[in-house]
C-alpha positions in Angstrom: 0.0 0.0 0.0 2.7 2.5 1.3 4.6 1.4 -2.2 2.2 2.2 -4.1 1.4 5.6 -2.4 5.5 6.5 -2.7 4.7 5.9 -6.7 2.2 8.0 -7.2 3.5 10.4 -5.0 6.7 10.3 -7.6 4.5 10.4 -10.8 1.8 13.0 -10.1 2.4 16.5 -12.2 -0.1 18.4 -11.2 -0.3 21.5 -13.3 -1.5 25.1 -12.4 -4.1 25.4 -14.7 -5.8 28.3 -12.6 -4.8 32.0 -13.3 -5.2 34.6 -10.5 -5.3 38.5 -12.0 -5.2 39.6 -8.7 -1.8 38.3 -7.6 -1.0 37.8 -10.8 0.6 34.1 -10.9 -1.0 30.8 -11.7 -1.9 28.5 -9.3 -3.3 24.5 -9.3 -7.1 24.0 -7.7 -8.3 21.1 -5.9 -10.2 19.7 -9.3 -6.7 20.1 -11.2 -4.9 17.7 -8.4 -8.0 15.3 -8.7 -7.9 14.9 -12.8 -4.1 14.1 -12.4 -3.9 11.2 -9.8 -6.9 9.8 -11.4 -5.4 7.9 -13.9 -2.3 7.2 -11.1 -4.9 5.7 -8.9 -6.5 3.3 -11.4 -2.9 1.7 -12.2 -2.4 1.6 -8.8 -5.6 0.0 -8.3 -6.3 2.3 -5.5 -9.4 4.0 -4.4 -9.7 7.8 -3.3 -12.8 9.1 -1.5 -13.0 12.9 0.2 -15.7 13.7 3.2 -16.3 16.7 4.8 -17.0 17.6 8.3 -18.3 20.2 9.8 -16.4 20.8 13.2 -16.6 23.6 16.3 -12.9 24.7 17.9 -12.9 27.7 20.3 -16.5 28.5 19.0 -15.3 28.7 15.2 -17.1 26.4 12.8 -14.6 24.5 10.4 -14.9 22.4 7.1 -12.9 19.3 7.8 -11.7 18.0 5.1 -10.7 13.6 5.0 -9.0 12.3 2.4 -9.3 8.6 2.6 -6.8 6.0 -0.1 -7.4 2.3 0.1 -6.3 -0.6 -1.8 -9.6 -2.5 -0.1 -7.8 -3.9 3.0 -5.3 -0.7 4.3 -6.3 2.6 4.4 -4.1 6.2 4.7 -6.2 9.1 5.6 -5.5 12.6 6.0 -6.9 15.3 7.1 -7.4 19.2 6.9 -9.2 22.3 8.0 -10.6 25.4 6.5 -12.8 28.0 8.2 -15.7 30.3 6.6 -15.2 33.6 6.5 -17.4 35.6 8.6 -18.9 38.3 5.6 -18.4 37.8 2.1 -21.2 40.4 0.1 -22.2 38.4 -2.8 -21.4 35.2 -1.4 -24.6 32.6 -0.4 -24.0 30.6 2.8 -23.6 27.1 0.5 -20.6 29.4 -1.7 -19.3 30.0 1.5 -19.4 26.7 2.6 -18.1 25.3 -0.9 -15.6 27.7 -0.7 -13.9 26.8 2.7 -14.1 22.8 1.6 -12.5 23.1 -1.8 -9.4 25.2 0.2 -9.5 22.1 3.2 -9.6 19.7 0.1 -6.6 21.4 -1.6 -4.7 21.1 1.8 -5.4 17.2 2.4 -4.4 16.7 -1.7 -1.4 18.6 -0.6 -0.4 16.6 2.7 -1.5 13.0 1.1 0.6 13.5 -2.1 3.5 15.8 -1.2 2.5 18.6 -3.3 4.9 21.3 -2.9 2.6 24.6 -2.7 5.1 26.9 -2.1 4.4 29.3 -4.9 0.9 28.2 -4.8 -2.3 30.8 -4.6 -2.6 30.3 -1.0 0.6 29.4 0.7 4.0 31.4 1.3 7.9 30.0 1.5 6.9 29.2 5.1 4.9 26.4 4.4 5.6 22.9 5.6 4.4 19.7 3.9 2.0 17.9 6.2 3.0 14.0 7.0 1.1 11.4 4.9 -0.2 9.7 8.4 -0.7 12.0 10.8 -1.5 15.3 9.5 -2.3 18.3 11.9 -3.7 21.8 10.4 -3.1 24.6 12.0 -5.9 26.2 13.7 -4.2 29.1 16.3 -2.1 31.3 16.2 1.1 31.3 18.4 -0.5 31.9 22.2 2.9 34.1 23.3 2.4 36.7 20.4 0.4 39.7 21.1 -2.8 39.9 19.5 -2.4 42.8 16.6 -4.6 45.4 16.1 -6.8 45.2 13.4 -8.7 47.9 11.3 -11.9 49.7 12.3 -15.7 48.1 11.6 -15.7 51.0 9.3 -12.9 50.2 7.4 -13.8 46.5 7.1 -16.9 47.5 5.9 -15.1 50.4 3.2 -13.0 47.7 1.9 -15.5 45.2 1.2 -17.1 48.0 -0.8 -14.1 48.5 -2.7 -13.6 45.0 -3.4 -17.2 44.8 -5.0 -17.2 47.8 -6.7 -13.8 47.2 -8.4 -14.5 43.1 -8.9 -11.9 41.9 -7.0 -11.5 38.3 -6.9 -11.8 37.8 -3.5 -9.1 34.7 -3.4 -6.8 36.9 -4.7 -7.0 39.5 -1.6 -6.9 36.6 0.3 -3.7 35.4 -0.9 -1.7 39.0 -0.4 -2.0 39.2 2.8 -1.2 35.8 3.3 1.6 36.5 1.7 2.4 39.8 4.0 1.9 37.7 6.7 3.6 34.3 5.5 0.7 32.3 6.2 -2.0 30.3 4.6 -4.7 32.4 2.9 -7.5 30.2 5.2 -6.2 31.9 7.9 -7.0 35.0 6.6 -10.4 37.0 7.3 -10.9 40.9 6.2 -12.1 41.6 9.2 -9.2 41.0 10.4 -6.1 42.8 8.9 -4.1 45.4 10.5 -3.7 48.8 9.1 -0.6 48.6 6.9 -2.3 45.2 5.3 -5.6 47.7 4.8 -3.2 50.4 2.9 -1.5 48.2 0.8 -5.0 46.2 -0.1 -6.8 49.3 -0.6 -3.8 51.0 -3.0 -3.8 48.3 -5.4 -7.7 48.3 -5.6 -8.0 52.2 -6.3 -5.5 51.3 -9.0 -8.1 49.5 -10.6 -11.0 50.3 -13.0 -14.6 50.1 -11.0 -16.3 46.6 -12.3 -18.8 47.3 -15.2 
C-alpha cells in the first residue's frame, strides 16, 4: 500500500491550470490535483474518496476536510481544516461553505501527495508539507504573540465596498496578505487585517478600473 502511495506520489504533475489577476501568478485547484492522480490511482488500483465535516474549535465552525486511499484492505487518511469567513457580500452561505471545503480539500491533496505549494495561490515559503499519516492543520495562532490590532468596523466594511465595486476576486485578496503575513490564505479573514495590510489592499484596488 505504502509502495504504491511512494509511486504515485513520484509520478503525479499536477499542473496550475488556474490564473489569478489579482496576484498575478498561476496557481493549481483542488479539481486540477484530482484529474491528475486519477489515472495514477486506477494503475495503482487504489481507491480515493474525500468527506467533509463540519467541526466547532474555540466557538469557530470549520470544514474538515478527509482524504481517505485504500487498496480495499489498508487505508491512509488525512486530514485538513478550513474555516468560513465571517462576511463575504455576494457570497450565499452554501458558496461560503463550498468555498472553505475546496481550500480544506486542496490542503489534504497537498499533505497525502506531497505537493509542494510553495508558490501556490494560498501558501507562502513558510509552508511545511504535512506527513502522509498523521497530518495536523493549523488552527491558532502562536499563544505568546500579542494579539495585533486590526482595522476599524468601518474600514472592514469600506473595503469590502471597494472590493465589490472594483470586482476583486476575493481569493486573490486573500492570498496578499497571506503572503504579507507568511501564512496560509484560510487563515486570513478581512475583518481581520491590520492597518498597513488595509493600505496596501486598498492602494492596489483604487488602481483598478470600477467593475462594469
Amino acid at each position: 500500500m505504502h509502495k504504491k502511495l511512494l509511486k504515485i506520489q513520484a509520478e503525479l504533475k499536477a499542473p496550475k491550470n488556474q490564473y489569478n489577476d489579482f496576484g498575478k501568478y498561476s496557481y493549481r485547484s483542488c479539481e486540477d490535483i484530482l484529474e491528475a492522480v486519477k489515472p495514477l490511482l486506477a494503475e495503482q488500483e487504489l481507491l480515493l474518496t474525500i468527506t467533509d465535516e463540519l467541526v466547532s474549535i474555540d466557538g469557530w465552525y470549520y470544514i474538515k476536510a478527509v482524504i481517505t486511499l485504500t487498496d480495499g484492505e489498508n487505508l491512509i487518511e488525512v486530514s485538513a481544516l478550513a474555516r468560513e469567513t465571517e462576511v463575504r457580500p455576494k457570497f450565499d452561505s452554501a458558496q461560503l461553505t463550498g468555498s472553505a471545503s475546496s481550500y480544506a480539500r486542496k490542503y489534504a491533496l497537498n499533505g497525502l501527495f506531497l505537493i509542494d505549494d510553495t508558490k501556490d495561490s494560498d501558501t507562502t515559503n513558510n509552508s511545511n508539507q504535512q506527513s502522509t499519516t498523521t497530518p495536523k492543520p493549523k488552527v491558532a495562532q502562536n499563544s505568546s504573540q500579542e494579539e495585533p490590532e486590526y482595522i476599524s468596523t468601518n474600514k472592514h466594511s469600506r473595503l469590502e465596498s471597494l472590493i465589490t465595486k472594483k470586482g476583486a476576486n476575493r481569493d486573490g485578496v486573500h492570498d496578499v496578505i497571506a503572503k504579507i503575513r507568511g501564512c496560509h490564505a484560510v487563515d486570513v479573514h478581512l475583518d481581520k487585517i491590520t492597518e498597513p495590510e488595509y493600505q496596501a489592499i486598498t492602494k492596489e484596488l483604487n488602481s483598478r478600473e470600477d467593475a462594469k
